[in-house]
C-alpha positions as CSV (number, residue, x, y, z in Angstrom):
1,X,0.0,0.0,0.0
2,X,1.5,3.4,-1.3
3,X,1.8,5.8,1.2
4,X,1.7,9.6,0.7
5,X,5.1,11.2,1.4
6,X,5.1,14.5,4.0
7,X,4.2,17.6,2.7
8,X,7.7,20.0,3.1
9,X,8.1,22.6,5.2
10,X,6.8,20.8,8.3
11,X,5.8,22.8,11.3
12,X,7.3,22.5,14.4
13,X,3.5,20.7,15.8
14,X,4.2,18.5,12.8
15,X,7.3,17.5,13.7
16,X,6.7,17.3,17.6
17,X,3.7,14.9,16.4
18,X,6.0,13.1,14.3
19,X,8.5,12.2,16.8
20,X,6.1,11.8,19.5
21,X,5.0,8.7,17.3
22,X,8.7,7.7,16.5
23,X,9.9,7.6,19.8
24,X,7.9,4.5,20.3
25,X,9.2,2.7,17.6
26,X,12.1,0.2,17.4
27,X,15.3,1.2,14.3
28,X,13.4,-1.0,11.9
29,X,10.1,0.6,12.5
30,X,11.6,4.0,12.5
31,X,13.4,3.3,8.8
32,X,9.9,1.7,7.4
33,X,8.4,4.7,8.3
34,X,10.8,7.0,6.8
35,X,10.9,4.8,3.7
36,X,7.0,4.9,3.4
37,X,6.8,8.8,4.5
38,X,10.2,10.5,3.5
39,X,10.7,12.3,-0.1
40,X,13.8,12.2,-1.4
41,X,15.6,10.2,0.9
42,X,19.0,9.2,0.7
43,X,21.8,7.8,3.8
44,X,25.0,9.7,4.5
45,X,27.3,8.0,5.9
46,X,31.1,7.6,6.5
47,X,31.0,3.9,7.1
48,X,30.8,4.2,10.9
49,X,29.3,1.6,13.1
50,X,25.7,2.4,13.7
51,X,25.6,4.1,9.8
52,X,26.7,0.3,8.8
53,X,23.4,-0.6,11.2
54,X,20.9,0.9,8.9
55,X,23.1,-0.1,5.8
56,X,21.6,-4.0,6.8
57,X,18.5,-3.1,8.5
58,X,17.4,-1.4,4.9
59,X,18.4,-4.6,2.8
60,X,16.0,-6.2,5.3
61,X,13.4,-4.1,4.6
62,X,13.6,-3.2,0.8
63,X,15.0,-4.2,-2.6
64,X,15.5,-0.4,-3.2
65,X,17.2,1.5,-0.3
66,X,17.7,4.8,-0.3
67,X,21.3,5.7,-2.1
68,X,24.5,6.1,0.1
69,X,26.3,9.3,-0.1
70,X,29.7,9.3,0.7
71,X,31.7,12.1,1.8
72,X,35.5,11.6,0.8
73,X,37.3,13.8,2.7
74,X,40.5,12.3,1.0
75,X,41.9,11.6,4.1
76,X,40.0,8.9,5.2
77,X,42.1,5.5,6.4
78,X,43.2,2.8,4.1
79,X,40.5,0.3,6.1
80,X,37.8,3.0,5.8
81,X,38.4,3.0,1.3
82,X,38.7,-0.8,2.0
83,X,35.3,-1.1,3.9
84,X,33.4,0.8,1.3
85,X,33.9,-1.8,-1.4
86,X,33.1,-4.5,1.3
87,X,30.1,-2.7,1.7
88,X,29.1,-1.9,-2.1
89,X,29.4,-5.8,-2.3
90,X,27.7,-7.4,-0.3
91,X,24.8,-4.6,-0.1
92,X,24.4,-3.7,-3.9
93,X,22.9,-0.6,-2.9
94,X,23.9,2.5,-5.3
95,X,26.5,5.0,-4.0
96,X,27.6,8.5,-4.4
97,X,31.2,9.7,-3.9
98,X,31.3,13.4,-3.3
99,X,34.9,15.0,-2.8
100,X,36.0,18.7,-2.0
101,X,35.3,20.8,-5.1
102,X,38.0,20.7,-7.9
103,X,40.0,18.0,-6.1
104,X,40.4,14.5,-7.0
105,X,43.5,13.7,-4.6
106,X,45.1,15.0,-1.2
107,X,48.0,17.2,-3.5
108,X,45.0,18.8,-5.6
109,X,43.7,19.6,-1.8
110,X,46.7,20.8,-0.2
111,X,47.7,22.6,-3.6
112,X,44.8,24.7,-3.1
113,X,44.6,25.5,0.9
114,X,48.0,24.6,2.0
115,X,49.0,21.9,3.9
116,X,47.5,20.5,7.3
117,X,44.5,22.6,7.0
118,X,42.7,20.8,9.8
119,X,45.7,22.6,12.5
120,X,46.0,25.3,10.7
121,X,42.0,26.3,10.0
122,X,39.8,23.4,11.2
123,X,36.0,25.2,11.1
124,X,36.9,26.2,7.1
125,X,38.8,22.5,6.9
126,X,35.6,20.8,7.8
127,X,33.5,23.4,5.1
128,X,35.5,22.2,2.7
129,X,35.9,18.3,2.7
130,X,32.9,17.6,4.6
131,X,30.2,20.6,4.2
132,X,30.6,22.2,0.8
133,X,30.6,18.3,-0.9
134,X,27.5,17.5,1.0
135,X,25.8,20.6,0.4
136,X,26.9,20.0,-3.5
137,X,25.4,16.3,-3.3
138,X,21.8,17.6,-1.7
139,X,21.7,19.9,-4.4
140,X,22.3,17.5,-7.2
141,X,20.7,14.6,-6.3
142,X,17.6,16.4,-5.1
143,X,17.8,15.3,-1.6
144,X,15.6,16.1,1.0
145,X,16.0,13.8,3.8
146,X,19.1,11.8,4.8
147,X,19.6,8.7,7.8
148,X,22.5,9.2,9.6
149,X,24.1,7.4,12.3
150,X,24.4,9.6,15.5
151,X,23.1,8.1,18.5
152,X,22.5,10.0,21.8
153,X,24.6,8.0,23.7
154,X,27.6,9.5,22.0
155,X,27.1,12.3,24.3
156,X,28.3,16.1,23.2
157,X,26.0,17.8,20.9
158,X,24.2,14.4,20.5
159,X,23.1,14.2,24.0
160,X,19.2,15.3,23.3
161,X,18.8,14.1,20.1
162,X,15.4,13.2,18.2
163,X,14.9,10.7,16.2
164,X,13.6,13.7,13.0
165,X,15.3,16.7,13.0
166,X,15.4,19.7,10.8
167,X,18.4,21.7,9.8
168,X,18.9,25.1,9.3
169,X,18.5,24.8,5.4
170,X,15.3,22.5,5.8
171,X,17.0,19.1,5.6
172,X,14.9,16.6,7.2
173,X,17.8,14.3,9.2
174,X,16.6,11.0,10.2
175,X,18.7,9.1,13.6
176,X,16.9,5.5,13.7
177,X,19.4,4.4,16.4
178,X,19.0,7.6,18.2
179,X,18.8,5.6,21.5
180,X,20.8,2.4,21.1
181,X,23.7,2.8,22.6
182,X,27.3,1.4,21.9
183,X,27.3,-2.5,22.8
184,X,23.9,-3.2,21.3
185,X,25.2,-1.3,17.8
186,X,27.8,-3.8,18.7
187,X,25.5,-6.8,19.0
188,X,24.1,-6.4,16.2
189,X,27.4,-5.8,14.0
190,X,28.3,-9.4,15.3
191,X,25.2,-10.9,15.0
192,X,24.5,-10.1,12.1
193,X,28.2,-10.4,10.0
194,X,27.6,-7.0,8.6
195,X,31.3,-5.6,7.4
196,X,32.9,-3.3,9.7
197,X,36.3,-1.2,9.7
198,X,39.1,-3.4,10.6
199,X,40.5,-0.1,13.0
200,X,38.1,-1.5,15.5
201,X,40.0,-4.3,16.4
202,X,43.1,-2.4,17.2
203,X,41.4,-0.1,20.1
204,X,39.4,2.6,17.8
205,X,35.4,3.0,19.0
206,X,34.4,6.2,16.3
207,X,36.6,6.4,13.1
208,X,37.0,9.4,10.4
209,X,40.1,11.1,9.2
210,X,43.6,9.5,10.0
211,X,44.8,13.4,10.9
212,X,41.9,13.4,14.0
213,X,41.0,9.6,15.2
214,X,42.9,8.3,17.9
215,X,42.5,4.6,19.6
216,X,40.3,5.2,23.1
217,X,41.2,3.9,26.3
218,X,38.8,1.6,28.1
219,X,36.1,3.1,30.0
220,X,36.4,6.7,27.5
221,X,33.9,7.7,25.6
222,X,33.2,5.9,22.4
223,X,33.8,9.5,20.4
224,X,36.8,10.5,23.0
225,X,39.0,9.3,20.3
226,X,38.0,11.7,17.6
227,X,39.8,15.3,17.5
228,X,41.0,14.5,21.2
229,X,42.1,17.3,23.5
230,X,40.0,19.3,21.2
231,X,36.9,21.2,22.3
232,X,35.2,19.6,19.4
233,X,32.7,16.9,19.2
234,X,31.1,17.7,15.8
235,X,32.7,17.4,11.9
236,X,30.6,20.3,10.6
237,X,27.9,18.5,8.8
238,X,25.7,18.9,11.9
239,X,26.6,22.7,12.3
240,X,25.0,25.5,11.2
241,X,25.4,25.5,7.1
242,X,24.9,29.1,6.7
243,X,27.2,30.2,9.3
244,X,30.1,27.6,8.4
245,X,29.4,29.0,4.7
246,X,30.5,32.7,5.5
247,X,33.3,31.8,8.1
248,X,34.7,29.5,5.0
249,X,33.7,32.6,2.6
250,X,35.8,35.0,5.2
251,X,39.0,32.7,5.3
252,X,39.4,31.5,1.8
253,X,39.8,34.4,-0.8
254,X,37.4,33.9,-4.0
């Protein structure tokens, strides 16, 4: 039975409604809704566990999940590139590679904004591998929700999360795990044999770029190993868009 996707803008009443309903409901449910209700739905994801989650609760659910879009920083692990064709595999599910603008490799990057960006300008480093590509890839594709993989129990910004949120530029963000924490993402990695970044069996809990991921000691936080001893517990793609946009705009000369 076809089901009428959500009209866009929704109203904050709409959306309190809406989560109201999804609180209730277990990952699985939350993702059948969202694949019965959401317009233009796609998953970002960088591979990380509870992304890799909803990768094999959709094939469960559907012979056409949403499309993957996948953010290369070019500076993502060896393991991380390796896990990605793992994942296009065994998953068959259609994938978009978006990289920072004009650059198809780290010397093209570092050509254009110097080396070690990340130390030298972090907020306009993160605009530019992470924000700017996404922004490019919701514009293309015609995207107007995505499923990502942040979970409340990765503490930080995270803490109070819902499972449907709105962004400042009207993205509708979609967190089916929202309240599972580590060890049951965990459970169901094993239980289920869905592919997952070799790293984690050396000590790493939350992986992204090898510059800012460090191993985390036991009883840490599962994100205490990105950008550690850092004030910093977001990459930018949860940020304000329109004020990481003009501090980019301000440091980079046209």
């Amino acid at each position: 039975m076809a089901h009428p996707p959500l009209d866009l803008p929704l109203s904050k009443e709409k959306l309190d409604e809406i989560n109201a309903h999804l609180n209730t409901l277990t990952p699985e449910e939350i993702l059948q809704w969202a694949l019965d209700h959401l317009p233009g739905l796609y998953q970002t994801t960088a591979f990380g566990l509870t992304g890799l989650v909803a990768i094999d609760m959709l094939s469960k659910l559907t012979s056409n999940p949403p499309p993957l879009i996948f953010l290369d920083t070019l500076y993502h692990f060896p393991e991380t590139y390796e896990l990605v064709e793992d994942v296009k595999t065994k998953y068959n599910v259609p994938m978009h590679v978006y990289k920072p603008a004009g650059c198809d490799d780290v010397k093209d990057l570092e050509q254009k904004y110097g080396e070690k960006l990340w130390e030298t300008d972090e907020d306009t480093y993160d605009f530019v591998v992470k924000v700017e590509p996404a922004r490019r890839a919701y514009e293309e594709l015609g995207v107007k929700a995505v499923i990502t993989g942040r979970r409340a129990s990765q503490g930080g910004d995270r803490a109070s999360l819902q499972p449907l949120e709105i962004d400042s530029t009207g993205l509708l963000k979609l967190n089916p795990l929202f309240q599972w924490n580590f060890a049951l993402v965990e459970w169901y990695i094993n239980e289920n044999k869905v592919p997952r970044n070799k790293l984690l069996d050396q000590g790493y809990r939350s992986v992204g770029d090898w510059h800012s991921t460090a191993k985390v000691a036991e009883g840490q936080d599962e994100r205490a190993g990105r950008w550690a001893g850092r004030e910093k517990t977001e990459c930018g793609l949860h940020k304000d868009y329109f004020a990481m946009k003009a501090q980019a705009k301000a440091a980079v000369p046209a």
